[in-house]
N, C-alpha and C positions, 0 to 999 in steps of 0.2 A: 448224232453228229457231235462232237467235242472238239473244239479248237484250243488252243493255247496259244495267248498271246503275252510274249516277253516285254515288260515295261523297267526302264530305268528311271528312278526315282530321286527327287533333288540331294536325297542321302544318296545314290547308287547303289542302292540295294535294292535287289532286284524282286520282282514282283511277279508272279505268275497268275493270269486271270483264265476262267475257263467257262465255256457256254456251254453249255449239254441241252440239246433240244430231243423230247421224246414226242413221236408222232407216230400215227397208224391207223389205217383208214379203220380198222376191223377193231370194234370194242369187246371188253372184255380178256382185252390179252395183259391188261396188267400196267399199263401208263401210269395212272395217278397212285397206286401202290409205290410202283419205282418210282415215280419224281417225290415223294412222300420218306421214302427211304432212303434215298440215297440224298436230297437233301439234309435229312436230319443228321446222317454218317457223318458229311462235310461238314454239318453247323457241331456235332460233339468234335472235330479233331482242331477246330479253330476258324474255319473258312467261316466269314459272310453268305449268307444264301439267301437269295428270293425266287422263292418259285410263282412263276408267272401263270395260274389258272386262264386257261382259254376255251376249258371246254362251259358249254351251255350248262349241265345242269351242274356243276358248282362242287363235285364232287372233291376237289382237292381243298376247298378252300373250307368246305367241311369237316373235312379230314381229317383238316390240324385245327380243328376249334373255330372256326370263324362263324359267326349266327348268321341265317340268311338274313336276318331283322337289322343287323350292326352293319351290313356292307353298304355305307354311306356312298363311297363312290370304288366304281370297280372299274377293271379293265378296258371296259366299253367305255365308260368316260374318258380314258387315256385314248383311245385309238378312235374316236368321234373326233378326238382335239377339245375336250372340254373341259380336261383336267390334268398336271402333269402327272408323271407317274409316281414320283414322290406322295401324292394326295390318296392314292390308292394300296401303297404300301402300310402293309396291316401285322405288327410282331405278333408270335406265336409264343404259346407257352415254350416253347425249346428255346433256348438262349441261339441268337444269332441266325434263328430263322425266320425268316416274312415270309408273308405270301400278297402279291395283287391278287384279290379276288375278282370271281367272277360272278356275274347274274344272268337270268335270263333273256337281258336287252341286248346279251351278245346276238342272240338269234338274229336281229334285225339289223345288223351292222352292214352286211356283205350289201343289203337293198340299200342304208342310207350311204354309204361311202360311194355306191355306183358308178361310176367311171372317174371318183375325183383323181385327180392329179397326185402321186406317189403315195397312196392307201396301201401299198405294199409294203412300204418300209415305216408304219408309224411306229411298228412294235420296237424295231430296231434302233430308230431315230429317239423314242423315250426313253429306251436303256441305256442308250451313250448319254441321254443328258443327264440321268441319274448317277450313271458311274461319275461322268463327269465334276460333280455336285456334291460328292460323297467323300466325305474324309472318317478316319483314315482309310485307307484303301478300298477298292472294285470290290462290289457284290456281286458274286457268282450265279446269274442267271440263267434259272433252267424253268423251261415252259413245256 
């Protein structure tokens, strides 16, 4: 899914931000390749990109270089609530590409969140606060 949303800016120049989310129950069809690729396409023509790793065993965030040893705090720390997303954003060697990694504490997330009150939207609610937070302009979030 990809959206575009139109922003006017205190210059009025106008801003184009765009989410791309890759999902599929069935692995092996090729997800962290294309979010790997087409992130890096967007970070060589000038875009911002962070790709958000959500899957358990860490494969994007290995991908692009990240040591499982160095992921200080990852995604699961953002969506526990015990770190903003900012903390977990990690530059790649590619210029203009991050990635929030992931770890294996993801596994255990879906148990400790359990019926808390809007666990659906933390991923969502830590990305506006980021965009929000982030000058110059919106990084393009693809998970």
């Amino acid at each position: 899914m990809v959206k575009y949303i139109k922003r006017i800016g205190p210059t009025h120049q106008q801003a184009i931000r765009a989410s791309c989310r890759l999902a599929n129950q069935k692995g092996g069809v090729g997800k962290t390749t294309t979010a790997i690729n087409l992130g890096t396409a967007l970070a060589a023509i000038g875009e911002r990109v962070l790709i958000v790793d959500l899957d358990l065993q860490g494969n994007a965030s290995t991908g692009l270089g990240i040591d499982r040893r160095s992921r200080n705090c990852s995604i699961y720390d953002v969506l526990i609530g015990e770190a903003p997303l900012r903390e977990a954003v990690v530059a790649t060697a590619v210029p203009r590409l991050h990635i929030a990694a992931s770890t294996m504490d993801l596994s255990g997330l879906e148990l400790e969140l359990g019926s808390t009150p809007g666990r659906a939207f933390r991923l969502r609610d830590a990305i506006a606060a980021l965009n929000n937070n982030t000058t110059p302009g919106p990084i393009t979030p693809m998970c």
